[in-house]
N, C-alpha and C positions, 0 to 999 in steps of 0.2 A: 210489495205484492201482498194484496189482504187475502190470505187463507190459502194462498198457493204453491206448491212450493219452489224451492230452489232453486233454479237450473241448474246452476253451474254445481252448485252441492250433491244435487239428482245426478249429474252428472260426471261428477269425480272431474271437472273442469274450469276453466277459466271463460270459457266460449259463454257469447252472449247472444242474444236473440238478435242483433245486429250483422255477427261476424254469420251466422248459419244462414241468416238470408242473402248475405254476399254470396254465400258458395251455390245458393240454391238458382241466386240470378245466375250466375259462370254459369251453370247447368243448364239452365233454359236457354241461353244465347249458345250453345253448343247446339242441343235438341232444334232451336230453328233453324240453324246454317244444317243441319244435316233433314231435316223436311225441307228444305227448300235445293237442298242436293238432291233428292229422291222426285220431287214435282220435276227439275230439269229431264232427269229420265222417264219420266211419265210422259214428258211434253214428245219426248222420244217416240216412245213405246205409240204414242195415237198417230203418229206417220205411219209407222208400222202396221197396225193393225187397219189402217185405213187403206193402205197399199194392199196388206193382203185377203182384205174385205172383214176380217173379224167384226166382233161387237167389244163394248166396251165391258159387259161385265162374262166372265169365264168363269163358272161357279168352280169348276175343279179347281182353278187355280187360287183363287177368294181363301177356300178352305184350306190349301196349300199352304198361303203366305198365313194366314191367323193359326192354324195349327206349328207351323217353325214357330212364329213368334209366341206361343206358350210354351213349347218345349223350353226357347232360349231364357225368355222368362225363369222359368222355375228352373232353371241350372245354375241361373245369379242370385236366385232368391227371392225373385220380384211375384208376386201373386200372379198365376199364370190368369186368373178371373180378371186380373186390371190389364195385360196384356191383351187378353183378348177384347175386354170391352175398345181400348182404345184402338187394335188394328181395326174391327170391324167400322168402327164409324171412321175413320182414316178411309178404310179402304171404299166405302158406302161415297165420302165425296170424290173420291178419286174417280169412282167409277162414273159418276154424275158429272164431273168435270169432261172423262173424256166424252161419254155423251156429247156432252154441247160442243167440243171441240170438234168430233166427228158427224153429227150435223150441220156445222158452220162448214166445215170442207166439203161438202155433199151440196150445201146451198151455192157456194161461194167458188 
């Protein structure tokens, strides 16, 4: 490494920039089987609301789900600012999805 330092030294470890991207994969293949558990209950949630006329976006609720998720955030330590940025555009396609989805049942 020219002029950088250590890691493992930095570190007080033997871990390498190999073994922390393993773990970081684990973590992403965790974080997608659980979006793709959450989309199943969306796919849910647009019967519902289609059943009982709602719309797709509920701004009280919007604010709801992104204000838990920076609370829970910064109880773990997690920047409640990155928390939030990532539920809003989460929750921005979700709402866009059910659009088209509750469209498509209204055409179809």
């Amino acid at each position: 490494m020219s002029g950088g330092l250590n890691t493992s030294e930095t570190l007080g470890t033997t871990e390498t920039l190999a073994d922390l991207r393993r773990e970081i994969d684990a973590i992403d293949e965790k974080l997608v089987h659980l979006l793709a558990s959450r989309l199943k209950v969306v796919q849910r949630v647009v019967k519902v609301k289609e059943r009982d006329g709602l719309p797709a976006n509920i701004p009280e609720r919007v604010e709801e789900v992104v204000a838990s998720a920076c609370n829970r955030a910064q109880a773990e330590g997690l920047p409640p600012e990155l928390a939030e940025l990532i539920w809003r555009d989460m929750v921005a396609w979700i709402i866009d999805y059910e659009n088209r989805h509750l469209a498509a049942d209204k055409r179809g």
